[in-house]
N, C-alpha and C positions, 0 to 999 in steps of 0.2 A: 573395763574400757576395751573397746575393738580398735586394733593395731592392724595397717596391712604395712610392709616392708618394699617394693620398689628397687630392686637390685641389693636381697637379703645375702648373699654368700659373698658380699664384703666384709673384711677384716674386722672392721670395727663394728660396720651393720649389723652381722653375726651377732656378736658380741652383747650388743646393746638387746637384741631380740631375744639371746636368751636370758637376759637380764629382766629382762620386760616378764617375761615367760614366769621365771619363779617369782615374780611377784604379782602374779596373776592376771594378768592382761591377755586376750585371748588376740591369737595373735595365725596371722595369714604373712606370707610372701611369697615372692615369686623374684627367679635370676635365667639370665639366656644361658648361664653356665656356674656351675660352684666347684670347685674343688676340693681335696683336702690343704688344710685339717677343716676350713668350714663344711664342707659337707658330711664328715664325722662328726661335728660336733652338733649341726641342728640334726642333725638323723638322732642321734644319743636323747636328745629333748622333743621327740616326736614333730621337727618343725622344717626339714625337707621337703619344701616343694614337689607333689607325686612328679609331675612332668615341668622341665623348662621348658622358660619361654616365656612370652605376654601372655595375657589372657585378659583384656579389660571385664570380662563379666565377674571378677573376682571382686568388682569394683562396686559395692553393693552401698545402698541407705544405711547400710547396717555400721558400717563400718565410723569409727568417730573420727582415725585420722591418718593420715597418709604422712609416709618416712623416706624421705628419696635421696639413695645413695649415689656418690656423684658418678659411677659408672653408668648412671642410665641418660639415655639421650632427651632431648628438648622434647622430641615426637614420641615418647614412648608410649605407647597407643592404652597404658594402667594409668598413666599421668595423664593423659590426655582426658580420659571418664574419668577421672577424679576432677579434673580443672571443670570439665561440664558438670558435675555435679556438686559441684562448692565443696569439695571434702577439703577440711582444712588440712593440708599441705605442709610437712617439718622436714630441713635438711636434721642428719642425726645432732650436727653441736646446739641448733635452738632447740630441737627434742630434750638434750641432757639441761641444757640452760632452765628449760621449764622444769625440770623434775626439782631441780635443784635452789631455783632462785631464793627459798627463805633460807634457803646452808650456807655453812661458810664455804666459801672455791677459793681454794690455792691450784693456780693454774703454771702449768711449767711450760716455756717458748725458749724458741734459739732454732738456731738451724745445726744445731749439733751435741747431743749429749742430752738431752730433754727426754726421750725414754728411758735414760738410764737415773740420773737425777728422779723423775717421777717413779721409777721402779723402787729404790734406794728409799726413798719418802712413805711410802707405803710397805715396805719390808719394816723398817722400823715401828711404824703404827702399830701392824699388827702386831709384831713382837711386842709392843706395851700393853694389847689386849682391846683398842679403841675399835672402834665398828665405825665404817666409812664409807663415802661411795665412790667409785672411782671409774677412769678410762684411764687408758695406756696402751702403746702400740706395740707391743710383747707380750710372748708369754712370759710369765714368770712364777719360778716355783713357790708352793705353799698357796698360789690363787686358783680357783679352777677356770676364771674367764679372764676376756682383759678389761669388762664394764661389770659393774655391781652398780646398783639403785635399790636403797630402801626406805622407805616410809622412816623408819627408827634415828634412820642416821641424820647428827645435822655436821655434817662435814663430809665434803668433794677434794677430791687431789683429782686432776684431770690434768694428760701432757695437750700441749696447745699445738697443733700444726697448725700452720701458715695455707695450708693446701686450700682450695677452694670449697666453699659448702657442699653446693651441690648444683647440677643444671640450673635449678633457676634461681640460685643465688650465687654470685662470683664473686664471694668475697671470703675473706681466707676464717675459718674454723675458729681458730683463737681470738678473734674481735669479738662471739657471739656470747663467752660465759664470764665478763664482766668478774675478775676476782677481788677477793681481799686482797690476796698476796700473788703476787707474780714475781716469776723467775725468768731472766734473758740469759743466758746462758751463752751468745755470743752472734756475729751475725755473719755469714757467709752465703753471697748468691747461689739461690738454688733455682728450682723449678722456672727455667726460664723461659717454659711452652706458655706460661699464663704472665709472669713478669718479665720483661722483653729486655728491661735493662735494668743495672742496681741499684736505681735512686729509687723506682715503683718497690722494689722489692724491699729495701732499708724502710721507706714510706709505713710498711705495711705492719713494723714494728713499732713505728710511731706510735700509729692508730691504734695497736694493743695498749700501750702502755697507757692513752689517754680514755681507753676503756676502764681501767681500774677504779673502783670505786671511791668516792672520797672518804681520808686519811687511813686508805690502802698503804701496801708497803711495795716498792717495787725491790730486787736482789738480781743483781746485774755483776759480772764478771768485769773486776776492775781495767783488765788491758787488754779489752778489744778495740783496737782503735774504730773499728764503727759504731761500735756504742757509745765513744766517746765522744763518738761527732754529733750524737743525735738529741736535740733538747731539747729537755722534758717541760712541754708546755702543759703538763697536768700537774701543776703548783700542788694540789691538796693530797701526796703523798709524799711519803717516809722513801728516799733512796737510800739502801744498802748496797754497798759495795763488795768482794769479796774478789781474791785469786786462789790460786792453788792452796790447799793447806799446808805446813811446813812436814815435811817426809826425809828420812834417809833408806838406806835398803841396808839389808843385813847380809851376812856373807853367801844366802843361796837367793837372793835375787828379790828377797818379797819387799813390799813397800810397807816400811815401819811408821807410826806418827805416835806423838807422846801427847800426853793432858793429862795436868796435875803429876807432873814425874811418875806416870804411869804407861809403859811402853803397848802399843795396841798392832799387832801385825796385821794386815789390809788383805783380804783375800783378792780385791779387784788391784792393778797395777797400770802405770804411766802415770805421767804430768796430768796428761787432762782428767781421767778417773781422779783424782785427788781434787783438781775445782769442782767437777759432779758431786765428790763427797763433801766439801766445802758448802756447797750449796743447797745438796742435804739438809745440812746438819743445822745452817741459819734455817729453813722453813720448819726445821723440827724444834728449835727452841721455840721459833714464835708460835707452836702449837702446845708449848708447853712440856715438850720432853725435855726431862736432866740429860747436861753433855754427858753425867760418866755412864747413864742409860746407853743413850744413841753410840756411845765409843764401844761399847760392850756389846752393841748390836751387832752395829755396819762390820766390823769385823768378819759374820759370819756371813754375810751378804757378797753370793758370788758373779750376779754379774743379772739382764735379762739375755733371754734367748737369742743369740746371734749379735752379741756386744760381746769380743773377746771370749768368745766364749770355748774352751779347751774341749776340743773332739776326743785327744789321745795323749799320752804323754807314757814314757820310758825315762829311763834312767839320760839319757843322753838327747831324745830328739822329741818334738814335740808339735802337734797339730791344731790350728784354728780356725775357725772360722768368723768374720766379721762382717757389720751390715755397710760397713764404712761404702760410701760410693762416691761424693765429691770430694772437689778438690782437698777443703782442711781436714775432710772427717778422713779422705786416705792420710796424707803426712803426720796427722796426732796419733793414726792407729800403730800404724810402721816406728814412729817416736816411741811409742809405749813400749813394741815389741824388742827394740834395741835395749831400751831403758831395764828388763826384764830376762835379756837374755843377751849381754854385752859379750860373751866369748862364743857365743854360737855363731852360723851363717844362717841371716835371715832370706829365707824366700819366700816373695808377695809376688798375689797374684792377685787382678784385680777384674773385673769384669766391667763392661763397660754395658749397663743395663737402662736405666734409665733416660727418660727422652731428652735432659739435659747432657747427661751425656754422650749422647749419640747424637748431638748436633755438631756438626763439623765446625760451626763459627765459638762452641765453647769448649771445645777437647783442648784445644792452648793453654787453658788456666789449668791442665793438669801440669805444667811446666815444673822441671824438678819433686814434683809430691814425692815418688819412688825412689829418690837418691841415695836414702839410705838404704834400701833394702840392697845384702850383697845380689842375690837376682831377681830382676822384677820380668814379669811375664801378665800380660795385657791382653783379655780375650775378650771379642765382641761375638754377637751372631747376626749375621748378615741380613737373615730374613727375618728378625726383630726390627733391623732398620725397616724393611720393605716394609713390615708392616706397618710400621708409625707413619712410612710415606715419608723418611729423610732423604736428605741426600746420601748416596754411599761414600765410603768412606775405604783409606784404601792401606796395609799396615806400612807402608814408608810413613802414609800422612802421621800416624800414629804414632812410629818411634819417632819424628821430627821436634812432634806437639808437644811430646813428654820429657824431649833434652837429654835424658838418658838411655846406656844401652840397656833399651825395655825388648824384652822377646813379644811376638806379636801370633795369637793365634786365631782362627777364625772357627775353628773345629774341634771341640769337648776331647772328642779322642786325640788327635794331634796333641795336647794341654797336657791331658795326661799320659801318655807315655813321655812327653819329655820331664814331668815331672818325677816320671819314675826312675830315669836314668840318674837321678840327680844322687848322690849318696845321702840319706837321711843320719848318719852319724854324725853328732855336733850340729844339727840343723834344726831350723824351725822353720813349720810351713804354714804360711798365714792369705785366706784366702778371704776376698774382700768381695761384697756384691749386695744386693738388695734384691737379686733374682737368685739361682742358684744355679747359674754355668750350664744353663739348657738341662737339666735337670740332672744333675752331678749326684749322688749318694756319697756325701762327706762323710759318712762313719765307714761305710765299706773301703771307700780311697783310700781314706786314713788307715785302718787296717792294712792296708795293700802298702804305704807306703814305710810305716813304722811296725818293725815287727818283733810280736811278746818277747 
């Protein structure tokens, strides 16, 4: 089968292409721009576009079908000779949808914790030796990609975003692969560039959960009060409930939990990593793994890339990085970190990346998130606003928005010198983003900051 890709040095696009690759499909793309790690990675599988940019003559009878990632625009002049030529057209979640439709999909949703649950789900699989297909919005160790498809497998773990398909489909990713089992893992306003207010966006979880197949299972986190609000008008499934698992912590901080009078120490930590593992651990029974398997796993299971994930650590001070960027995913991340390191001084830092949060009408609902942290520090880039075309924004408005005293910077290097003046004895420094602070080198800072 002949594949072309349509804006291939996406995250997931990547992924899926070279997924597509080792399974033999001969495969074309084109991107106006890639970076690392995709463009290390399709360079490593020969699938580097020589030159960016469009090219509709790429756009051949030969080809069976077209993959359009939602980076490309309505006019993009590859879509456009594909649409004159009737080339049947797939955003990537109906692409996996079709690979998949006789497997079983367990699909994971939420507006928080859904990569890490779908990482956790798959870390134990394969530790039981199962062969599966899967998507996931991390890297994560022990996988070489973040999509696998094969012929062999009859079983899919895929995480669901809400995000939209693609140009010419605006409808969010997780409505398209129809599961056995779905996971809600909670529900908090996001992406407010395409959902304008919370009812459309709550709506959109609706419509997943009335996607699940009949006498599917849904697994829903018992005290979200927006999921509590929301009713399930797809009668012909099984709802599971779940909260946190029952934990105490031990005298150096790690998060302990027992089954069968048997004590299990947790390499991931906080309240919400414990519902993640919670929710785990229900999709892993109904796949058939034994608890004292899965306990004897997760254990060793330490997190995906940029979830909590430990830069540096010494005896006394300690370095992170997080992908946390909205409002609940900053406060459960900062929760976690107190929860973990009660005698230290926490300082977060949060970047202000994305286009919801770079709207001046939603930077209010960061109100309080930071309270705990002993210093929070708030850094946006000015000409990321310009480019998105927001309104600017100005850091009074900012420390106003967030109710505490938050430091406010506009400048990578301003950030960090005054991060540096800070003393790293007894401290912890936990840096929050879904970009990377204008292109920060967290292991080098971290070295700069805690030293051997």
């Amino acid at each position: 089968m002949r594949v072309h890709f349509i804006a291939i040095g996406g995250a997931a696009m990547h992924n899926l292409a070279i997924a597509l690759h080792k399974k033999g499909y001969k495969l074309t793309g084109s991107d106006d721009e890639i970076f690392d790690p995709a463009a290390s990675n399709l360079a490593k599988y020969g699938l580097l576009p020589e030159s960016f940019g469009w090219f509709p003559e790429k756009i051949t009878e030969e080809i069976d079908a077209i993959i359009l990632g939602m980076h490309a625009r309505k006019d993009n002049p590859e879509l456009l000779r594909a649409l004159e030529k009737k080339i049947k057209i797939f955003s990537y979640p109906e692409f996996l949808y079709e690979q998949t439709k006789n497997k079983k999909r367990i699909v994971i949703g939420g507006s928080h914790g859904k990569t890490t649950i779908t990482s956790m789900i798959m870390f134990v699989l394969k530790e039981a030796g199962l062969s599966f297909d899967y998507m996931v919005g991390s890297a994560i160790s022990g996988f070489d990609t973040m999509v696998n498809i094969e012929e062999k497998n009859n079983l899919a773990v895929f995480e669901g975003d809400e995000y939209l398909s693609s140009p010419l489909d605006l409808t969010p990713k997780f409505h398209k692969y129809k599961p056995h089992v779905a996971v809600i893992s909670g529900i908090a306003w996001d992406h407010i560039n395409v959902f304008p207010n919370f009812e459309k966006y709550v709506e959109q979880f609706t419509t997943f959960i009335d996607s699940i197949i009949p006498d599917g299972k849904l697994i829903v986190y018992k005290n979200d009060e927006n999921l509590q609000n929301i009713k399930y008008s797809n009668k012909n499934i099984q709802v599971i409930e779940y909260e946190a698992y029952p934990y105490s912590l031990n005298e150096v901080g790690d998060f302990v939990v027992e089954f069968r009078g048997q004590k299990y120490v947790m390499s991931v930590f906080g309240d919400h990593n414990m519902q993640n593992v919670n929710a785990a651990r229900l999709v892993c029974l109904e796949l058939g793994i034994e608890e004292e398997f899965f306990w004897n796993t997760i254990t060793k299971f330490k997190g995906a890339a940029k979830r909590l994930q430990q830069i540096k650590e010494n005896a006394n001070s300690a370095f992170y990085l997080d992908f946390a960027h909205a409002p609940s995913k900053v406060k459960a991340t900062i929760t976690a970190m107190k929860q973990k390191y009660p005698d230290k001084k926490l300082v977060a830092c949060l970047e202000l990346h994305t286009f919801s949060s770079l709207k001046k009408e939603f930077i209010p609902h960061y109100n309080n998130c930071m309270l705990d942290a002993d210093i929070a520090c708030v850094y946006y880039n000015p000409e990321v606003i310009a480019h998105k075309k927001l309104e600017e924004i100005n850091p009074e408005f900012i420390r106003k928005s967030f109710g505490n005293d938050v430091f406010v910077f506009s400048e990578t290097d301003k950030l960090q010198d005054y991060l540096l003046k800070i003393n790293s004895k007894d401290s912890v420094f936990l840096m929050m983003s879904s970009g990377n602070f204008s292109g920060m080198d967290f292991v080098k800072f971290a070295n700069k900051i805690i030293k051997d």
